[in-house]
C-alpha positions as CSV (number, residue, x, y, z in Angstrom):
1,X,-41.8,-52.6,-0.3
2,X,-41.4,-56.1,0.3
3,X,-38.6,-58.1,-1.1
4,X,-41.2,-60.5,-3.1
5,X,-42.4,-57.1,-4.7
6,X,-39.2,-56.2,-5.4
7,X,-38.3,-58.5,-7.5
8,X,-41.3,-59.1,-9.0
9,X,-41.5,-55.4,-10.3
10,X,-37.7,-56.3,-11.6
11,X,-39.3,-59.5,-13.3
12,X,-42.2,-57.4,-14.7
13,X,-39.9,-55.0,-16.6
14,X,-38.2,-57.4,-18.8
15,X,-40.6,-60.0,-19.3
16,X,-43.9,-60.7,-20.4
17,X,-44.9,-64.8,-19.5
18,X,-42.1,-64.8,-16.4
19,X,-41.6,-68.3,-15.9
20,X,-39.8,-69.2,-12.4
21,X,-38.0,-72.6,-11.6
22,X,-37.6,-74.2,-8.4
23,X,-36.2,-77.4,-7.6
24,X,-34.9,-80.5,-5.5
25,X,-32.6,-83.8,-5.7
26,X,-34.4,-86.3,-3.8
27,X,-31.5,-87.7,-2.8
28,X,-33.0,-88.6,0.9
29,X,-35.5,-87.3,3.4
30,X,-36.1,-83.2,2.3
31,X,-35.7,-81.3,5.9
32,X,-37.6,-78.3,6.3
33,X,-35.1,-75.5,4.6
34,X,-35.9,-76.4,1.4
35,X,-39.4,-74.9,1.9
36,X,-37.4,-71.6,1.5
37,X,-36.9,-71.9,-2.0
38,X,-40.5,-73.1,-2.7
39,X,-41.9,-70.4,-0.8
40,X,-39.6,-67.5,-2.0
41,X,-40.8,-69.3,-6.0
42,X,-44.1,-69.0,-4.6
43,X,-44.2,-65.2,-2.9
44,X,-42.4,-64.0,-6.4
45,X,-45.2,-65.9,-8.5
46,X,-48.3,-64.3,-6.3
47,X,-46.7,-61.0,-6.3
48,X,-46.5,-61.4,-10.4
49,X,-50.2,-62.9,-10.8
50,X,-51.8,-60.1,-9.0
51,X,-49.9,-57.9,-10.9
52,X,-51.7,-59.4,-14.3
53,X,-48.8,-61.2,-15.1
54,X,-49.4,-64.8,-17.2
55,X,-46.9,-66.5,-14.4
56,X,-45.5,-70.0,-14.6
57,X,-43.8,-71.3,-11.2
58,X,-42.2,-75.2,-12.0
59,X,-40.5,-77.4,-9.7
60,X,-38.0,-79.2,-11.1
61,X,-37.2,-83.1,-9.3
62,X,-33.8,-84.1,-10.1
63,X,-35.0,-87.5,-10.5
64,X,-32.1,-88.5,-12.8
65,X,-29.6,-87.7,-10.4
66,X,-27.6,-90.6,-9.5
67,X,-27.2,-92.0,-5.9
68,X,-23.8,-90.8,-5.0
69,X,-23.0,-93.3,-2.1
70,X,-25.1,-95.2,0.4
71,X,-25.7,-92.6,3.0
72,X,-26.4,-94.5,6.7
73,X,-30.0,-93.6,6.8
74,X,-29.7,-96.2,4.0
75,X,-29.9,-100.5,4.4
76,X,-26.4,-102.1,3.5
77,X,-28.2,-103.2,0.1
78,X,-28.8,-100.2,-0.8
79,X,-24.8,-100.4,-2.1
80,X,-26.0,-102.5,-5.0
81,X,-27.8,-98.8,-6.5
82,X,-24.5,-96.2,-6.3
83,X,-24.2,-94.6,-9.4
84,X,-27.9,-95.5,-10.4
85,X,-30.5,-93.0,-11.6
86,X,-32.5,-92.3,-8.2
87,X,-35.9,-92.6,-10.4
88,X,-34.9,-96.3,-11.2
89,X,-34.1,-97.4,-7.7
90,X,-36.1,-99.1,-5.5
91,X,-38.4,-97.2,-2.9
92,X,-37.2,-98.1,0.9
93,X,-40.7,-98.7,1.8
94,X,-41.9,-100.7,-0.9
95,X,-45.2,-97.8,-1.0
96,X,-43.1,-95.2,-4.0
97,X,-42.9,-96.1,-7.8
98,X,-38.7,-95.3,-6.8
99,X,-36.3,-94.2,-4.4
100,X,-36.6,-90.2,-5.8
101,X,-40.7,-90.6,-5.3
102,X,-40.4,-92.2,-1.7
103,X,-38.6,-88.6,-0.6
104,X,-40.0,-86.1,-3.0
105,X,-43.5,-87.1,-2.0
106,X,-43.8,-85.9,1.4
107,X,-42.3,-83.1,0.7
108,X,-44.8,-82.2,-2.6
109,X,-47.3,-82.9,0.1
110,X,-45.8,-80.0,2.4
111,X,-45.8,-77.6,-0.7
112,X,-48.9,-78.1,-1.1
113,X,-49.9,-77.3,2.6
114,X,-48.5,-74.1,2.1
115,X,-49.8,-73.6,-1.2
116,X,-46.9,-73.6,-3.4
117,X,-49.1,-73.3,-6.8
118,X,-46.3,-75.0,-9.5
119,X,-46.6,-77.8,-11.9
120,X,-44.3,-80.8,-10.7
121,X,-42.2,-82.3,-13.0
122,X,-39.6,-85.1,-13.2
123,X,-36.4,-84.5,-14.6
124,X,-35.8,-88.3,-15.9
125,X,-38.9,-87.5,-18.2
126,X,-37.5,-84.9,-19.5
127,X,-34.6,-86.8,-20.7
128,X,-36.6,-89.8,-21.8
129,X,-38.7,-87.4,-23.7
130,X,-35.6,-85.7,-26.1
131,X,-36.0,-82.6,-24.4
132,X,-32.8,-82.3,-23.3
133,X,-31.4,-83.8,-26.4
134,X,-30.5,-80.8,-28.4
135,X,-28.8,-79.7,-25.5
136,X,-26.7,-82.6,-25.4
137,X,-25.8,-82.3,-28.8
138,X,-24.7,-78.9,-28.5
139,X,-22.9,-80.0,-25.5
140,X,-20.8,-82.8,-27.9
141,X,-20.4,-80.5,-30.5
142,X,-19.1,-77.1,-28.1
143,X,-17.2,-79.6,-25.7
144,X,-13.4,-77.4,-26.2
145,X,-15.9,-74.1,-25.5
146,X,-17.2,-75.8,-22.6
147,X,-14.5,-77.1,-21.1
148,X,-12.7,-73.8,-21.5
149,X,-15.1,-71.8,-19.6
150,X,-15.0,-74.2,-16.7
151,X,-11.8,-73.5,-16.1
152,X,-11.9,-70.0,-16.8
153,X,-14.7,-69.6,-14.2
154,X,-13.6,-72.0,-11.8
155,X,-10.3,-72.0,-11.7
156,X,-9.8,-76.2,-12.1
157,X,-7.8,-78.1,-14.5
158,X,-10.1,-79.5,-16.9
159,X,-8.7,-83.0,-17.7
160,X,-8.6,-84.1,-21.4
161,X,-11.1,-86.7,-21.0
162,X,-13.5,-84.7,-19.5
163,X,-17.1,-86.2,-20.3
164,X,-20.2,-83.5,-21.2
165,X,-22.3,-86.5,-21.2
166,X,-22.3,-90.1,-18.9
167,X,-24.5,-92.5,-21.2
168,X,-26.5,-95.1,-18.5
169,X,-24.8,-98.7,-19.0
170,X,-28.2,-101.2,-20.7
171,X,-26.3,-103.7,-18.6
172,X,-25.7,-103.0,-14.9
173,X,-28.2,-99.4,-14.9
174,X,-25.3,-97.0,-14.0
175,X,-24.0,-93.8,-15.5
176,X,-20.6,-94.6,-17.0
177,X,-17.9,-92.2,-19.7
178,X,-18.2,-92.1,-22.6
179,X,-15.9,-92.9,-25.6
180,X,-15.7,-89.5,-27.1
181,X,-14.6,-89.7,-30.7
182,X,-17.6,-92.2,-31.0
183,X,-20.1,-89.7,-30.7
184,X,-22.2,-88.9,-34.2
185,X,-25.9,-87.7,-33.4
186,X,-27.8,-89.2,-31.5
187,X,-25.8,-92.0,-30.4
188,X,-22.8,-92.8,-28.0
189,X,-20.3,-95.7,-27.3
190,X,-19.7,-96.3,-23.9
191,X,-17.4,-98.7,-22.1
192,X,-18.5,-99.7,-18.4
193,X,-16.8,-100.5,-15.6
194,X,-19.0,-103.7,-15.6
195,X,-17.4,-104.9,-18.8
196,X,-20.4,-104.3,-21.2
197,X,-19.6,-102.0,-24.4
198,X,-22.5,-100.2,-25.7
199,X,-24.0,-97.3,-27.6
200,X,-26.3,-94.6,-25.9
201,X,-29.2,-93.0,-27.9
202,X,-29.2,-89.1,-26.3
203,X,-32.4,-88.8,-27.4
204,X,-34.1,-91.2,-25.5
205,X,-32.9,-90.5,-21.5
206,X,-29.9,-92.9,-21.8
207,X,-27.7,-90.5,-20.1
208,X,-27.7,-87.5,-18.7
209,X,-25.7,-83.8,-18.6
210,X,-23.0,-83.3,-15.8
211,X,-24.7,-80.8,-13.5
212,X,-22.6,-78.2,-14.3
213,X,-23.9,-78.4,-17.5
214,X,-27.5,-79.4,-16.7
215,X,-28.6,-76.8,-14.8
216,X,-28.2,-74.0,-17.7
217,X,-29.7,-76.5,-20.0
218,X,-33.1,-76.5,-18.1
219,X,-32.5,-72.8,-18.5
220,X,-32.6,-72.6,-22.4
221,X,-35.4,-75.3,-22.6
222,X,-37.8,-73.7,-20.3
223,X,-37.0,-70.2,-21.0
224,X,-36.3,-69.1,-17.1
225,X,-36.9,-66.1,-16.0
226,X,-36.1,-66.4,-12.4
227,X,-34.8,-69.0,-10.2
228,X,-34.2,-68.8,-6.3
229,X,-31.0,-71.0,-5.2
230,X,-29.2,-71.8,-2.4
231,X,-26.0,-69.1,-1.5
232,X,-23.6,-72.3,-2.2
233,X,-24.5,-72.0,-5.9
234,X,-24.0,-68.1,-5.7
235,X,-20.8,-68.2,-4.6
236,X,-17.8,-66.7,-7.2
237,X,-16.5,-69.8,-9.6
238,X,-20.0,-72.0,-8.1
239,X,-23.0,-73.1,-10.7
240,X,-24.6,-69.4,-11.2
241,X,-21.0,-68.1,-12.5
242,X,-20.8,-71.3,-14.9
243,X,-24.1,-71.6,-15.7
244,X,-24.8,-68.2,-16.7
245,X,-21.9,-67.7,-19.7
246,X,-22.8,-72.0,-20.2
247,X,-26.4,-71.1,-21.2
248,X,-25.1,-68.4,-23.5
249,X,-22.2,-69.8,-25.1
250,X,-22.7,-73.6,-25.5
251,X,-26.8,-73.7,-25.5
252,X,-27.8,-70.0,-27.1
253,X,-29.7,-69.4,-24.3
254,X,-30.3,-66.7,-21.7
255,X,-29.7,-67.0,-17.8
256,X,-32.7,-66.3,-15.4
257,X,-32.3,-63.3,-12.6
258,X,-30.5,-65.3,-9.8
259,X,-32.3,-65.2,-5.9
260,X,-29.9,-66.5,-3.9
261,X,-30.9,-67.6,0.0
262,X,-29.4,-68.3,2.9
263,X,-29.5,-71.5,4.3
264,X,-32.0,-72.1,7.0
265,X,-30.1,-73.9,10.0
266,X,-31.7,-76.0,12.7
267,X,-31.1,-74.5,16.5
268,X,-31.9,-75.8,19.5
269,X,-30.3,-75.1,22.9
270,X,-28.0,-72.6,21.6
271,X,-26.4,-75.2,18.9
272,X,-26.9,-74.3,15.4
273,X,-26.2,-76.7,12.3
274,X,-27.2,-76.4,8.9
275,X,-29.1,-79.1,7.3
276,X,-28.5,-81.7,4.7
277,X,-30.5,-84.1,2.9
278,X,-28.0,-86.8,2.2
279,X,-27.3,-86.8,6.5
280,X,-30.8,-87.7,7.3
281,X,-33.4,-85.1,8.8
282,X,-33.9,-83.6,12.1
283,X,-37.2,-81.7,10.9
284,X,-38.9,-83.0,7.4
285,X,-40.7,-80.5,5.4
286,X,-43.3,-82.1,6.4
287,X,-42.8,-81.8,10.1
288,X,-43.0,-78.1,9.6
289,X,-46.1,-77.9,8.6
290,X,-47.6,-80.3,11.3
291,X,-45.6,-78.5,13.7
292,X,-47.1,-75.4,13.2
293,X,-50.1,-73.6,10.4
294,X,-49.7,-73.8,6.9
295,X,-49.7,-69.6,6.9
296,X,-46.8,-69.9,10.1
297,X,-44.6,-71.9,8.7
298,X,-45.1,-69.6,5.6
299,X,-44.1,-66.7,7.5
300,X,-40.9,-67.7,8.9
301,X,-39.6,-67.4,5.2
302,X,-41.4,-64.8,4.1
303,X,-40.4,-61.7,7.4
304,X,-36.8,-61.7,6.7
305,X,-34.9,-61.3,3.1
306,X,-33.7,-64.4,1.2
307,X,-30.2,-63.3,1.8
308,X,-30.5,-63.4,5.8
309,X,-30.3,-66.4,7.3
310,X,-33.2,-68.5,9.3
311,X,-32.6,-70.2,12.5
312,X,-35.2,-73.2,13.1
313,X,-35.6,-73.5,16.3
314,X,-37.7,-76.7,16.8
315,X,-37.4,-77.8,20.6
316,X,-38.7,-74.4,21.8
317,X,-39.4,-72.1,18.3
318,X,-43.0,-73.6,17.3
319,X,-44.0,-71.0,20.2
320,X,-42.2,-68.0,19.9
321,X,-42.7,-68.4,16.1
322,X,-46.8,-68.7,16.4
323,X,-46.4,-65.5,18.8
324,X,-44.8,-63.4,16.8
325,X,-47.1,-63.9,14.2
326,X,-50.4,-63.6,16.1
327,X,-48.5,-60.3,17.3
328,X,-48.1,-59.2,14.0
329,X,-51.6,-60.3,12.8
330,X,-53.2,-58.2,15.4
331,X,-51.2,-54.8,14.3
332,X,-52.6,-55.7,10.9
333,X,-55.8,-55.3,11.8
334,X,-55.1,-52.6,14.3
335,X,-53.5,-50.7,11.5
336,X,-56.3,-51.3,8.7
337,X,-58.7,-49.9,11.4
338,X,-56.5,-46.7,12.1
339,X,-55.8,-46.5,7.9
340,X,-51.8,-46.4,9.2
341,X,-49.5,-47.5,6.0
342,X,-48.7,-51.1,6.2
343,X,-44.7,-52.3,6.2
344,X,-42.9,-55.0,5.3
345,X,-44.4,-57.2,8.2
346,X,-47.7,-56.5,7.4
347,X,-47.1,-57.5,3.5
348,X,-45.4,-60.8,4.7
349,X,-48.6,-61.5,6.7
350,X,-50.6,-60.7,3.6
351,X,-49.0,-63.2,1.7
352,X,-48.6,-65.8,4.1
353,X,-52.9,-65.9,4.1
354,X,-52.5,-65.9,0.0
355,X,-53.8,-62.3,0.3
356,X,-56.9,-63.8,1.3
357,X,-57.6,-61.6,4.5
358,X,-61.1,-61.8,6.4
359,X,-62.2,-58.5,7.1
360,X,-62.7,-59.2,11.1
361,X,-59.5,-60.0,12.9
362,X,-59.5,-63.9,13.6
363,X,-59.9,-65.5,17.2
364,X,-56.8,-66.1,18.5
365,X,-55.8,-68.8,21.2
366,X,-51.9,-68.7,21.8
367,X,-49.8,-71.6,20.2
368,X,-48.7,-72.0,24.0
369,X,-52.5,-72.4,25.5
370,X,-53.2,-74.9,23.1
371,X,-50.0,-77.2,24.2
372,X,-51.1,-77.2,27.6
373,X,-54.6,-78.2,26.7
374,X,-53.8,-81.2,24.2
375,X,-52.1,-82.6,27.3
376,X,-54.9,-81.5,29.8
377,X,-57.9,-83.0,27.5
378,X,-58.4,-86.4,26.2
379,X,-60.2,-85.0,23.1
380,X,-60.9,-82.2,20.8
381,X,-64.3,-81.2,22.0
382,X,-62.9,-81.5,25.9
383,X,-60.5,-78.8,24.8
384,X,-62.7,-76.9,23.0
385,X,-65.7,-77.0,26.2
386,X,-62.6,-75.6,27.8
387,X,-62.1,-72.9,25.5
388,X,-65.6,-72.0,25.2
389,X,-66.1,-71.9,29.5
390,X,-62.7,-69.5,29.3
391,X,-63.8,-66.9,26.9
392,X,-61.3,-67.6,24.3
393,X,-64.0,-68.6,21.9
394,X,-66.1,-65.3,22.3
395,X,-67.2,-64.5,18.8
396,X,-65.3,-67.1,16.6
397,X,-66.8,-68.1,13.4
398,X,-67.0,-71.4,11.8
399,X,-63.2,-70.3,10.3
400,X,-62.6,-69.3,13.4
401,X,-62.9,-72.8,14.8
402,X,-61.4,-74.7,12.0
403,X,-58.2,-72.3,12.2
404,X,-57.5,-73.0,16.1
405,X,-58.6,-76.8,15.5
406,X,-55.5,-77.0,12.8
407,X,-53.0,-75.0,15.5
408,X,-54.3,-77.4,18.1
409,X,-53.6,-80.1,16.5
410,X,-50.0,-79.0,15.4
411,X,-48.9,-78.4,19.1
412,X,-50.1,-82.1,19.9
413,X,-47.6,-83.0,16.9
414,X,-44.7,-81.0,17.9
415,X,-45.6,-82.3,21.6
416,X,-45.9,-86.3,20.3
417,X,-43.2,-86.2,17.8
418,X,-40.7,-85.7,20.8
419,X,-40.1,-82.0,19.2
420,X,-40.9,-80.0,22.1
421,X,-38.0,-79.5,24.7
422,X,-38.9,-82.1,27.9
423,X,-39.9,-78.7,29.9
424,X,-43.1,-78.5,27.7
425,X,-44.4,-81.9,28.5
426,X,-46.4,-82.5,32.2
427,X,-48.7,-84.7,33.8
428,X,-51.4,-83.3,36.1
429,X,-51.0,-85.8,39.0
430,X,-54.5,-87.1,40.1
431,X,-53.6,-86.8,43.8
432,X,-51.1,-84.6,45.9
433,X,-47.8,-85.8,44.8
434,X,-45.4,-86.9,47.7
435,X,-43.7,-83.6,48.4
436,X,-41.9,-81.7,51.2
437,X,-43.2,-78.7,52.2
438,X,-42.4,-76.2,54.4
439,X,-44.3,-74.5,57.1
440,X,-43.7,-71.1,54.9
441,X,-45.0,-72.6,52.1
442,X,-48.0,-74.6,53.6
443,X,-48.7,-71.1,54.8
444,X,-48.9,-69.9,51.4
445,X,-51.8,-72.4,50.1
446,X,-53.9,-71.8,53.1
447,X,-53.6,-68.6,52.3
448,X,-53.9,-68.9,48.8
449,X,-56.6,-71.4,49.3
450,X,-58.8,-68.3,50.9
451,X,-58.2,-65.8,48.1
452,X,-59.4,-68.6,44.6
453,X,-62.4,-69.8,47.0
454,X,-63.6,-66.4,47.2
455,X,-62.7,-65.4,43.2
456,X,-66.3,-64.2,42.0
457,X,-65.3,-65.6,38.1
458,X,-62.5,-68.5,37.3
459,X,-60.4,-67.1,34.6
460,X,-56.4,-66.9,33.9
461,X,-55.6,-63.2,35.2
462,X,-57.4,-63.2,38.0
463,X,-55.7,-66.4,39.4
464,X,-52.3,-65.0,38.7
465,X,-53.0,-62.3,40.3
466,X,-54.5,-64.1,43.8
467,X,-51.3,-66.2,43.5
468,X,-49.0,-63.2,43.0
469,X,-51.1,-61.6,45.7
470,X,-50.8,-64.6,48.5
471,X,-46.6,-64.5,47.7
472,X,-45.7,-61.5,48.0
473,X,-47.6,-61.8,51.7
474,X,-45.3,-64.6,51.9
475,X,-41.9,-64.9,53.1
476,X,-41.4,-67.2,49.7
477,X,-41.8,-64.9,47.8
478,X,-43.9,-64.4,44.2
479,X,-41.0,-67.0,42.7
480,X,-41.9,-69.5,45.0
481,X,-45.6,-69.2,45.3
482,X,-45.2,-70.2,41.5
483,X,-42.9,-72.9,42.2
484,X,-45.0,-74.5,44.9
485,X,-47.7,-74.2,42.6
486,X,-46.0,-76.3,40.0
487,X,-45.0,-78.7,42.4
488,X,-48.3,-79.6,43.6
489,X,-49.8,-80.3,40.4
490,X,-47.0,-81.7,38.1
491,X,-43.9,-82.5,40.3
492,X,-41.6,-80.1,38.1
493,X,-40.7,-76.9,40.1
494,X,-41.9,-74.7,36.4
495,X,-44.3,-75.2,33.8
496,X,-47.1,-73.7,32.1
497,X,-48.6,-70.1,32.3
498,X,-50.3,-70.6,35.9
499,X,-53.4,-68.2,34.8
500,X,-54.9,-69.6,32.0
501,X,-53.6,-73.1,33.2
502,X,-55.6,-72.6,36.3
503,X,-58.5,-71.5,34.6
504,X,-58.5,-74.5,32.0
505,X,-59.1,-76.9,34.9
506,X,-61.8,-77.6,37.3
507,X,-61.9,-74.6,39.9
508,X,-62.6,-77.3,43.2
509,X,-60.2,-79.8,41.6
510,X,-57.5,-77.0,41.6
511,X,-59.0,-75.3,45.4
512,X,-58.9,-79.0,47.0
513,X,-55.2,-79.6,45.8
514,X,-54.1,-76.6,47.4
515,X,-56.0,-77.4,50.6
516,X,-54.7,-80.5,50.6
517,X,-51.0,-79.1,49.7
518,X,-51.4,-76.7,53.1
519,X,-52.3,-79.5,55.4
């Protein structure tokens, strides 16, 4: 069974409206990882709704979170807004209503790609609505209890002055202590390090909970059911620990079944970091889901279990990734044919097409193919004459079309984006670059030149095979027959799939070049 079944069968049991949370502080640009969490919310809230479940999936933007230094991706003015709400500072661009809506946006707009089905909503509302109010209360009034449990779950030394609320100075807009014996509902006195003293209304979003303390309060208000997080907040003494006797103890609340993940980390030439918002990003969410289809990008989360982590391998990944899944899609279909029981792969491909699965296996052009051609065709409809002259379009359908049009156009991303590793990228050289040849190898294209001109048809696996026939006759061997090959036509000594690459151009453009090569 897979694991979004799992779980959801363990939802099912013990409640009847599940509600699952999701979340994000849009503190800067949100890289491709935290699709995870979106995408795990999303799995566990399809697998509830077929199930006849009334499911609830919301994300949660932590818009009231306050900028906790000027991170370099930021202008030197930016200085001016530490310790500020992130909804109430300006957008970088000048485009947002506010900082937290200039890097939440883009990555709403990736959710949605992948269909993430949730209601969006903005944490700073919540406070300016009272919701969290009653929690704050509780918060003022249970502050011994609170503080006692911190320290018996994380170890630290609470000190005496310790704040369960920071009221937002009316002065200089920044989260500041309060004065604690001042506190009778709904208001607090404050003294800022500005110099202003003044009196916060909790009521009306002029402060904010700690987030130790916040996290379990969005629990109680909203009920949660189930919430996937990052292993960081999983870990023994961390937010989950807290949170959990928090939510029962200070707010009379319940905690929601915990799905911890592992972080996905960004690898590329055998390097492997993990990603952070507040550094600046190496892949946006965004990115991911130009880089590759909505339903690939969904199934890099969804084949392995939360708890295993993902390596994102952008410079040479988009590939191997689209591959695997085309691999995978095919023993789908193979399976369903044969009536073979379906595994954990075949339920992750389910879900990545929303369950939504034509009845006639798809047309498939590799992720690969279409690289080469986006760099071999100045336009769509060149590619696709291509495509149609080399078979690969034999029996599409108007979906058919449209599917390979959006994977087309996701290779000439990860290709312009300066993604792709430099060995991906090549330019067909109009006329015989100025090479060196030897006498073995000008041997080899006359030769060669002998076996394409008499090919009856001009596709990919018949020209491998005429160029892995004409080098092994050679003294350079299959290896080099390739390498000359390459050499001839982009000045790199490797490249592209020679069959199919062969086959996408013009058969006496390709037959004159390696006449010419043999001269």
């Amino acid at each position: 069974m897979h694991w979004a079944d799992v779980i959801a069968n363990d939802i099912a049991e013990r409640c009847d409206k599940p509600l699952i949370a999701t979340g994000i502080s849009p503190s800067g640009e949100i890289h491709v990882g935290s699709l995870r969490e979106s995408v795990t919310g999303e799995s566990v809230r399809s697998a509830l709704a077929s199930m006849g479940k009334d499911v609830r999936l919301i994300y949660l933007v932590d818009s009231f979170d306050p900028l906790r230094k000027r991170y370099e991706f930021l202008p030197e003015e930016y200085e001016k807004y530490v310790d500020m709400p992130l909804c109430d500072i300006p957008c970088p661009c000048g485009k947002h209503d506010s900082y937290a809506h200039h890097y939440v946006e883009p990555f709403l707009r990736a959710m949605k790609e992948v269909d993430v089905r949730c209601e969006v909503i903005f944490v700073h509302d919540l406070y300016r609505q009272g919701k969290f109010a009653e929690c704050i209360d509780m918060a003022f009034r249970r502050r011994a209890k609170a503080m006692e449990i911190l320290h018996d779950v994380t170890g630290r030394e609470m000190k005496e002055d310790w704040a369960p609320f920071n009221p937002l100075c009316e002065k200089c807009g920044r989260f500041t202590n309060p004065i604690l014996d001042s506190y009778e509902y709904p208001y607090v006195e404050y003294e800022c390090k500005c110099g202003h003293h003044g009196k916060a209304d909790i009521t009306k979003g002029e402060g904010k909970l700690p987030w130790r303390l916040e996290w379990p309060a969005k629990w109680k208000i909203f009920g949660t059911s189930v919430e996937p997080f990052g292993k960081d907040h999983a870990a023994a003494g961390g937010s989950y620990d807290s949170g959990k006797v928090l939510v029962r103890e200070i707010f009379d609340g319940e905690p929601p079944i915990p799905v911890p993940y592992e972080f996905v980390q960004f690898k590329s030439k055998g390097q492997v970091q993990q990603m952070h918002k507040s550094k600046g990003s190496v892949v946006s969410g965004m990115d991911a889901i130009r880089m590759n289809p909505p339903e690939v990008v969904k199934y890099i989360f969804l084949r392995v279990n939360p708890q295993k982590s993902i390596d994102y391998d952008y410079m040479d990944g988009m590939p191997i990734i689209a591959d695997e899944y085309d691999k995978v899609e095919r023993e789908y279909y193979a399976l369903k044919a044969s009536g073979g029981e379906m595994d954990n792969t075949m339920r992750a491909y389910e879900i990545s097409r929303n369950n939504v699965i034509p009845e006639k296996q798809p047309v498939q052009v590799p992720y690969g193919h279409l690289v080469n051609l986006v760099q071999l065709t100045d336009s769509m409809e060149d590619m696709f004459d291509i495509l149609r002259r080399t078979g690969f379009l034999d029996g599409a359908t108007d979906d058919d079309i449209r599917r390979i049009t959006i994977r087309a156009q996701t290779a000439k991303y990860w290709l312009d984006g300066g993604f792709a590793d430099a060995r991906y990228r090549f330019v067909v050289e109009k006329d015989l670059p100025d090479v060196q040849l030897s006498a073995d190898e000008k041997a080899f294209l006359k030769d060669l030149h002998g076996r394409l001109t008499a090919l009856e048809g001009w596709d990919g696996p018949a020209i491998s095979q005429a160029i892995s026939d004409a080098g092994k006759a050679s003294p350079i061997g299959t290896k080099g027959a390739f390498k000359v090959m390459y050499t001839i036509l982009i000045s790199q000594d490797r490249g592209p799939r020679l069959g199919n690459f062969l086959a996408s151009m013009d058969r006496e453009f390709v037959t004159k070049r390696v006449l010419d090569g043999s001269l």
